[in-house]
N, C-alpha and C positions, 0 to 999 in steps of 0.2 A: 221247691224243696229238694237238697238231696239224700237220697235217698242211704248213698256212698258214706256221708257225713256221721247218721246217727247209725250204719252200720258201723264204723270204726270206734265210735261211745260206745255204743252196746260190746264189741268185743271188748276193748279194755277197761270195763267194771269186771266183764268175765274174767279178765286175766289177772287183774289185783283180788279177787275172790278167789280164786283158784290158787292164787300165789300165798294163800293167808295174809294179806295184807290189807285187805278192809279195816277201816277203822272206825266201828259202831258208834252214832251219839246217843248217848244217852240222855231222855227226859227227865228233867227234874222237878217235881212239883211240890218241893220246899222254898226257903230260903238258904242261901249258900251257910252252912255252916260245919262243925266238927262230924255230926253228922247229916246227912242227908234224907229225904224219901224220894225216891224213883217212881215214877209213873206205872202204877200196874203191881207196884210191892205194897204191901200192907206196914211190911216192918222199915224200919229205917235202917242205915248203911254206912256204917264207917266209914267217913270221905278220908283218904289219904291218896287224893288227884288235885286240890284246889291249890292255886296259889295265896291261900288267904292265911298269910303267914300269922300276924299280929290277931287274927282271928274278928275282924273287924267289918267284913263285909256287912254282917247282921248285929251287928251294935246297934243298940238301938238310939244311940246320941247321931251317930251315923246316918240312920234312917231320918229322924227327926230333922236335923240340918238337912236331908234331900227335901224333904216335905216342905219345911218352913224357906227354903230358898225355892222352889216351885213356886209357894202361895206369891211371893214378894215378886219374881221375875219373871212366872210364867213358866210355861210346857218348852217353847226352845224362842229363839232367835228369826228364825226361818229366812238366816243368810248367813252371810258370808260377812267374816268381822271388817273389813274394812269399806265395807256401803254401807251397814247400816246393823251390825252385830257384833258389837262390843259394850260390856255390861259392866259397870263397877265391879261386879265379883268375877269375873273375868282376869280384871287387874288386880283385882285383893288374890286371887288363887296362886297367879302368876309369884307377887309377892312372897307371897308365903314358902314357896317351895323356894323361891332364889335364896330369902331369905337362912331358909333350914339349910339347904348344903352349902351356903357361904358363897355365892354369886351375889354378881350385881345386876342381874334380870334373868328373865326368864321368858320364854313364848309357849303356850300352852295348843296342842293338835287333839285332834277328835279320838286319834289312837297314836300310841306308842308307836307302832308299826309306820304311822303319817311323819312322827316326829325323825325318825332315820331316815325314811325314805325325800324327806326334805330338806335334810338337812345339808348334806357335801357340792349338790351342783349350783346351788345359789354362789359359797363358800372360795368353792375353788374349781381352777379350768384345767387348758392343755399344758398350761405349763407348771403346773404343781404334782405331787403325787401323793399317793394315801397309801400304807401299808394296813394289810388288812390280817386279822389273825386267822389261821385257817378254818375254826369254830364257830366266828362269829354268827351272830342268825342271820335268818331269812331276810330281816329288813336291812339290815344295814349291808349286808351282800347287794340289795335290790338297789337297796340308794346309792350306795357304789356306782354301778353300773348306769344309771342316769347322770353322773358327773363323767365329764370329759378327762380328769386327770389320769396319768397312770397310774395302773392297779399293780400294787404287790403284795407279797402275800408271806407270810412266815409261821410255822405248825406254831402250834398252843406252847407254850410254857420254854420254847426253842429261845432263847435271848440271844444266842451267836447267831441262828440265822437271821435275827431279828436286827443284829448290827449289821450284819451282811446287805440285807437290804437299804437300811438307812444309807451306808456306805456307798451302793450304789446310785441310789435318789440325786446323793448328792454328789458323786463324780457325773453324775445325767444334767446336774445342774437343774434340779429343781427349785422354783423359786419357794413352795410352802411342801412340806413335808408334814403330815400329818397320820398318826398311828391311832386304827381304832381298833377297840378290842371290847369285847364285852366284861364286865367287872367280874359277870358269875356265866357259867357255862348253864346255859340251862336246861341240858339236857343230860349233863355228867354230874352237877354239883361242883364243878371246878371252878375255883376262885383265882381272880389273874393275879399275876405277880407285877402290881402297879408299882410297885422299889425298884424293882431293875429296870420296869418299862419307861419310868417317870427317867430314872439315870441315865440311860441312855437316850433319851427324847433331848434330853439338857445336853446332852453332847454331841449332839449331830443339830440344834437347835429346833427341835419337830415340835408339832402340837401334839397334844395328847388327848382323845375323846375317848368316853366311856360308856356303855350301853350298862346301864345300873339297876333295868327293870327289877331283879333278883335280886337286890341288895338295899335300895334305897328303904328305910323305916326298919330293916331288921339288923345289918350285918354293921360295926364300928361304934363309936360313944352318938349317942341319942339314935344309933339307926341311921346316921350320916351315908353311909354306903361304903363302897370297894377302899373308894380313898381314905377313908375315917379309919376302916379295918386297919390298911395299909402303911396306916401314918404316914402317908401324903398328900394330906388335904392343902390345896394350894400348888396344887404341881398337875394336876391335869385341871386342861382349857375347858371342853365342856362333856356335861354329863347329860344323857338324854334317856327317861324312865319315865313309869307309869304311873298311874292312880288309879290301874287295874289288878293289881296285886296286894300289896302291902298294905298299901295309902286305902284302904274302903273297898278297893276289890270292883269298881265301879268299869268305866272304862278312862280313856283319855290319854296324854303323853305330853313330855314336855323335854325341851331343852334347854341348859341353864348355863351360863355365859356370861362375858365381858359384856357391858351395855350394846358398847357399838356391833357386836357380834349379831344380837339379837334384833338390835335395828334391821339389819340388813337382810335379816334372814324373814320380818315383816315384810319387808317391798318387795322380798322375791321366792320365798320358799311355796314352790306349788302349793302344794296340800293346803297350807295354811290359805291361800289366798283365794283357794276352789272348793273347798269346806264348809258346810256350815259353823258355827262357834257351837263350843262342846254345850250342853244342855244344862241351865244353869244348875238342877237337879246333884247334877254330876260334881261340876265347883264347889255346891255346900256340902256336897257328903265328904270331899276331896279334903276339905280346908279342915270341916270334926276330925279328919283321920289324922290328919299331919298334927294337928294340936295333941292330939291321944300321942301319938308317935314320938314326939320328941319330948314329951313330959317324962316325971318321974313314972305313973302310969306304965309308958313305955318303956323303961327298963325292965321291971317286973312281967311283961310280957317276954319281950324279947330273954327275959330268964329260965321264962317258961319251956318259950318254943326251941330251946338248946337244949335244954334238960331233956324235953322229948325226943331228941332230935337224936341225945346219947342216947335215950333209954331203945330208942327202935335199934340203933344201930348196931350194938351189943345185944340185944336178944336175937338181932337175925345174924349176926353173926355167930351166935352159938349153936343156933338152930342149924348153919353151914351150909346159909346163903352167901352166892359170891355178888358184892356191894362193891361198887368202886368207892376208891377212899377218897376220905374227905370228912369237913366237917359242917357244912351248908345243912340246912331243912332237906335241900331234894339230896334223895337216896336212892341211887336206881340199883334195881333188885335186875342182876343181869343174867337173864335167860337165853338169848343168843340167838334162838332159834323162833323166825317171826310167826307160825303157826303157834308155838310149845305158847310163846305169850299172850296172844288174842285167847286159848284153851287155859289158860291160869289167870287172865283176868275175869274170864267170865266167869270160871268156876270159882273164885272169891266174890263173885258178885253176890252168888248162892248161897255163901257163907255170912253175908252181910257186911262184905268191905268193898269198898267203891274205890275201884283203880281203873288203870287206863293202861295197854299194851301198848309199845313206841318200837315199830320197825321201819323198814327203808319206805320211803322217802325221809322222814325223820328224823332216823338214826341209820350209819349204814348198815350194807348187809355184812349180815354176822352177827350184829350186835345188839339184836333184840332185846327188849326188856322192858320190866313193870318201873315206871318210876315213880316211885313214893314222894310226898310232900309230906311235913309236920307242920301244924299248925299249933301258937299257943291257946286254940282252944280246944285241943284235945285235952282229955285228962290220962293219968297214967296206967288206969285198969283199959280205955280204949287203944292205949298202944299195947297194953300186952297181950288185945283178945286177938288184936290186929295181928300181930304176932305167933300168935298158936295157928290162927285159919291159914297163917300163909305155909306154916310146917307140916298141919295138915292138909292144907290142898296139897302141896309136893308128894308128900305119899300116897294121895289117890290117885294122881297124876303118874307118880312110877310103877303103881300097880296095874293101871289101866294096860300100862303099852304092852 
């Protein structure tokens, strides 16, 4: 044992503690929904943290399809899909989502997070290269970085530096040129500009991949995602997102692609091959959501979750919070300062609204803040109580100091 070891743990909890930079979980002993109950509260708690845009997680058709696809296939697989864990709804799952955003296959991973991390060094080697946007998340920065090709990199919404690079690739003489970028920022609510990224991918001849977890079932016609919004469906190669969010709120991740793409990425994408298969649970809750999603249903949702999404935005913007703009569900309420956030989340907690502070590592520093989620199963009196607690915590919060 050393001793050296759990001394240098123990200081740096002290020092992200000290820094205000802990970031508390909290227990939940509800079902994910509009609101919540927290462990140790009697009352419930205006969730405006969850990703559960389409408000789907606790549907009960939802529920039911997880129940009734357990009874038929069991509790899991208890391997790895290609010895001996692959299940007819497996392939229907897969289906279905290639289907909804217009591919021609799909491969389905245990998280989102597996599906990035899997997906470039199967793909491409030394002599290819990936431009990367400077926002993109955590996974797809990691999967990067276990692919051999060159890495480059161009800030958010920058299109010149973004020829700049491609320009370069290809005096470098790259033979595959691939640009990925997340469809939604999901830490800002920034939506990418797949018109210019797609325009210039066609003129330096790149692929284009898209991290869609924030978009896929809410943003463009049926909920299609970044591209659908964009009106370029058919112009980016693949799309890689959840059925953690939108789709039931479940877990899971997929990538959706040319056939031959996804072949390939079966015989060699880690994750996928060192994984158990997602739980079949999870596929029938996955496949109720996307049927809800691209229905008529689903428009009338997704009418909802816009409607709230102006109504939050204009009440805290009169209230004279500073929101970065945009028109997405997530709405970060930016406070800057990472102590002032974790002490304005918690004290809305008191209030009965259930947020989450996001500072560095996160978000950088400086940039602290609460970021709000809309879901369309809030209703309209919960966003505007949601809206008085946060006006009112601000003033007890500047009377306090």
């Amino acid at each position: 044992m050393s001793s050296r070891f759990y001394e240098y743990v123990a200081a740096e909890i002290e020092a992200i503690e000290a820094q205000g930079l802990w970031k508390p979980e909290r227990i939940i002993s509800s079902p994910q929904g509009a609101t919540v109950t927290l462990a140790g509260r009697a009352a419930t708690s205006i969730n405006l943290c969850a990703n559960n845009y389409l408000g789907l997680a606790s549907d009960q058709r939802v529920i039911d399809a997880a129940v009734n696809a357990t009874r038929r296939w069991g509790a899991g697989l208890a391997s790895v899909r290609f010895i001996c864990g692959t299940q007819e709804i497996h392939r229907e799952l897969e289906a279905s989502i290639a289907a909804y955003l217009g591919f021609e296959d799909a491969i389905i991973f245990a998280a989102a997070f597996d599906a990035n991390g899997g997906l470039f060094e199967p793909l491409l080697g030394e002599a290819d290269a990936i431009i990367s946007d400077s926002l993109n998340h955590a996974s797809i920065i990691d999967g990067i970085r276990l692919c051999k090709a060159k890495r480059l990199r161009f800030a958010t919404g920058n299109m010149e530096e973004l020829e700049q690079r491609l320009r370069e690739a290809r005096d470098d003489g790259a033979r595959t040129v691939l640009i990925a970028t997340d469809g939604v920022f999901s830490m800002d609510g920034a939506i990418a500009d797949l018109a210019a990224i797609t325009t210039l991918a066609k003129r330096y001849e790149a692929l284009v991949m898209v991290d869609d977890c924030h978009a896929t079932g809410l943003l463009g016609t049926k909920g299609r995602g970044t591209a659908a919004y964009r009106e370029v469906e058919g112009r980016v190669d693949i799309i890689t997102g959840t059925f953690g969010k939108a789709l039931g709120g479940a877990m899971g991740g997929f990538i959706a692609a040319r056939r031959d793409v996804v072949a390939l990425l079966r015989q060699r994408a880690r994750p996928y091959l060192f994984s158990n298969a997602l739980a079949p649970s999870v596929c029938g809750a996955s496949l109720a959501a996307i049927e809800i999603a691209r229905s008529d249903e689903g428009d009338i949702l997704r009418d909802r979750l816009f409607a709230n999404t102006r109504r939050f935005r204009a009440g805290m913007e009169k209230a004279g919070f500073d929101l970065l703009p945009g028109e997405h569900p997530i709405i970060p309420v930016m406070l800057h300062d990472a102590a002032r956030a974790q002490a304005f989340a918690a004290a809305l907690l008191e209030a009965g609204i259930f947020v989450t502070g996001f500072s560095f590592p996160v978000v950088p520093k400086g940039l602290a803040r609460i970021r709000t989620q809309m879901s369309a199963a809030h209703s309209p009196q919960q966003i505007d109580r949601a809206i008085e607690a946060f006006a009112l915590t601000a003033k007890q919060l500047e009377a306090a100091r």
